[in-house]
C-alpha positions in Angstrom: 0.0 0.0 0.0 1.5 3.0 -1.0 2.1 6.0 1.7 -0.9 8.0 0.3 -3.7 5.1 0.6 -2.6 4.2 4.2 -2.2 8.0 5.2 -6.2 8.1 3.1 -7.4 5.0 5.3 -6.8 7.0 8.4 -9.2 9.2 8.5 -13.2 9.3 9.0 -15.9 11.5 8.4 -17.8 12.0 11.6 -21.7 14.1 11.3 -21.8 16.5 13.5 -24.8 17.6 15.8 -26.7 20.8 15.8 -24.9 22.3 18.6 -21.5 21.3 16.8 -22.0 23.1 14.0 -23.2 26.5 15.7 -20.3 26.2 17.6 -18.0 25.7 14.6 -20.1 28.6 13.4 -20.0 30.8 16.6 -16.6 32.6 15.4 -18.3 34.2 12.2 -16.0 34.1 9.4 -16.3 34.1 5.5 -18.6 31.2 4.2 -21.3 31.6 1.3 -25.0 32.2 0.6 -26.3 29.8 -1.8 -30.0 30.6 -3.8 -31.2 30.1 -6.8 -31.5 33.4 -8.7 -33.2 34.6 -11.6 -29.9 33.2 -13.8 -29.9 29.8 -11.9 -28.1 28.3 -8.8 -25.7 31.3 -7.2 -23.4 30.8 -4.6 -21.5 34.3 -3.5 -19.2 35.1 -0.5 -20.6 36.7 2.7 -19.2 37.0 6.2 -21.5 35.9 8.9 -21.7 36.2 12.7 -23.9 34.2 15.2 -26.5 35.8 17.1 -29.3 34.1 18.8 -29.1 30.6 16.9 -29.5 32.3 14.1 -26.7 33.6 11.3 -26.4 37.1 10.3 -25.1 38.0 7.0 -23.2 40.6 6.0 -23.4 41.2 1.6 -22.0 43.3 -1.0 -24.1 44.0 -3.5 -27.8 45.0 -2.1 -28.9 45.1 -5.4 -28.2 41.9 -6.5 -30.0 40.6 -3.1 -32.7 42.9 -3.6 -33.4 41.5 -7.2 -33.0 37.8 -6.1 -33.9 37.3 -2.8 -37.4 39.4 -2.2 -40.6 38.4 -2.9 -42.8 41.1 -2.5 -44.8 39.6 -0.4 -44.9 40.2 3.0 -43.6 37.5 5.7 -42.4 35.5 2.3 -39.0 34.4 2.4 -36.8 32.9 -0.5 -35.4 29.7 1.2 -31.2 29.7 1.4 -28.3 28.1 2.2 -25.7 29.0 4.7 -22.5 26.9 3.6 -18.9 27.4 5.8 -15.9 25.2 6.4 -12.6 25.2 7.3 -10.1 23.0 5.6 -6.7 21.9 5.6 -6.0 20.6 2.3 -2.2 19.6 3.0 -4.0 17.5 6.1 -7.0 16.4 4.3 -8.8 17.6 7.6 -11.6 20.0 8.4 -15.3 20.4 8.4 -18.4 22.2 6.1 -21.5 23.0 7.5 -24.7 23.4 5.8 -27.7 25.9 7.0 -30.8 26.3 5.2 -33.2 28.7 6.1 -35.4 31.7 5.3 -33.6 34.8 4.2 -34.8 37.8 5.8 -33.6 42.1 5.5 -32.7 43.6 7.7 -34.0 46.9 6.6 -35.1 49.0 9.8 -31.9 51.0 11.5 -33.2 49.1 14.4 -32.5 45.3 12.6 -29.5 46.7 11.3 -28.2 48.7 14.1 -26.4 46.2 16.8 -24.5 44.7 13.3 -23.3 48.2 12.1 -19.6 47.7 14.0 -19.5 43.8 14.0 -17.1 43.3 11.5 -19.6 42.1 9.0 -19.2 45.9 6.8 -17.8 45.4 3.1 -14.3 45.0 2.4 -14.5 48.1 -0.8 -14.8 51.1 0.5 -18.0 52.9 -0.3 -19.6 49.9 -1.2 -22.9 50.0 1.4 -23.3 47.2 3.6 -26.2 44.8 3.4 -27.9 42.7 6.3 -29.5 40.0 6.1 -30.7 37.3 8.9 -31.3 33.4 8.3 -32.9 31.1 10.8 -32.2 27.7 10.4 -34.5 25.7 9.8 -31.9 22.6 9.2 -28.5 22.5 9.7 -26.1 19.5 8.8 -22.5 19.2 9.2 -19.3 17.1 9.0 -15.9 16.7 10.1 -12.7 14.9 8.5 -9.8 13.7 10.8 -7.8 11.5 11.2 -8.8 8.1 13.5 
C-alpha cells in the first residue's frame, strides 16, 4: 500500500450535531450564501456572525439581493443556504457545515443597528453594507480527521 492510501485510510468523516455546527459557526467568518437566482443556482461570498441561533449575514451587492432574494410579499421568504468550512487541504482535515433557512432584510436601522460595527461591513470602500438574517431551519455538518 503505498504511503498515500494508508495516510487516506486513516481518516473518517464524523456528522456532526446541531450544537457542533453552531459552535464551529460561533466565530463568524467568511462562508457563502447559496440561492437560486433569476440566472440559476448562485453561490457568493458573505461573512457571517452568530447571534441568537440564528446567522447574520453581511453582503455586498444590495442590489443583487434585492433583485434575487425578495418576494414582494410580505412574511415571504426565498429559502437559502448558509455553507462554511474550514479545511486543511495539506492535512486532508476540516469540516463544512450546511444551513438552510429563510432569508430575511434587515431593513429598519433598528435590525441593522447592533451589526453596524460587528465586522460584518464590506471589504471596498464605499460599497454600502447589506444585512440579512437566516434562521435555520436545518443544519447539517461534518468533520474529517484522522482516526
Amino acid at each position: 500500500m503505498a504511503d498515500d492510501e494508508a495516510d487516506d485510510a486513516r481518516r473518517v468523516i464524523e456528522l456532526l450535531s446541531e450544537a457542533e455546527c453552531l459552535e464551529l459557526l460561533g466565530a463568524g467568518g467568511l462562508g457563502r450564501l447559496v440561492y437560486n437566482g433569476r440566472y440559476g443556482p448562485t453561490a457568493l461570498p458573505i461573512v457571517y456572525k452568530i447571534d441568537e441561533g440564528s446567522i447574520v449575514l453581511g453582503t455586498w451587492d444590495p442590489v443583487l439581493f434585492d433583485e434575487d432574494l425578495r418576494t414582494g410579499i410580505s412574511e415571504a421568504e426565498y429559502q437559502v443556504a448558509v455553507e462554511a468550512d474550514q479545511i486543511d487541504v495539506e492535512a486532508r482535515e476540516g469540516w463544512i457545515v450546511l444551513a438552510q433557512g429563510a432569508a430575511h432584510h434587515l431593513d429598519t436601522e433598528a435590525e441593522r443597528a447592533p451589526f453596524t460595527d460587528a465586522g460584518l461591513e464590506p471589504w471596498i470602500e464605499g460599497v454600502s453594507a447589506h444585512y440579512i438574517r437566516v434562521n435555520p431551519t436545518r443544519i447539517w455538518g461534518n468533520r474529517t480527521r484522522k482516526a
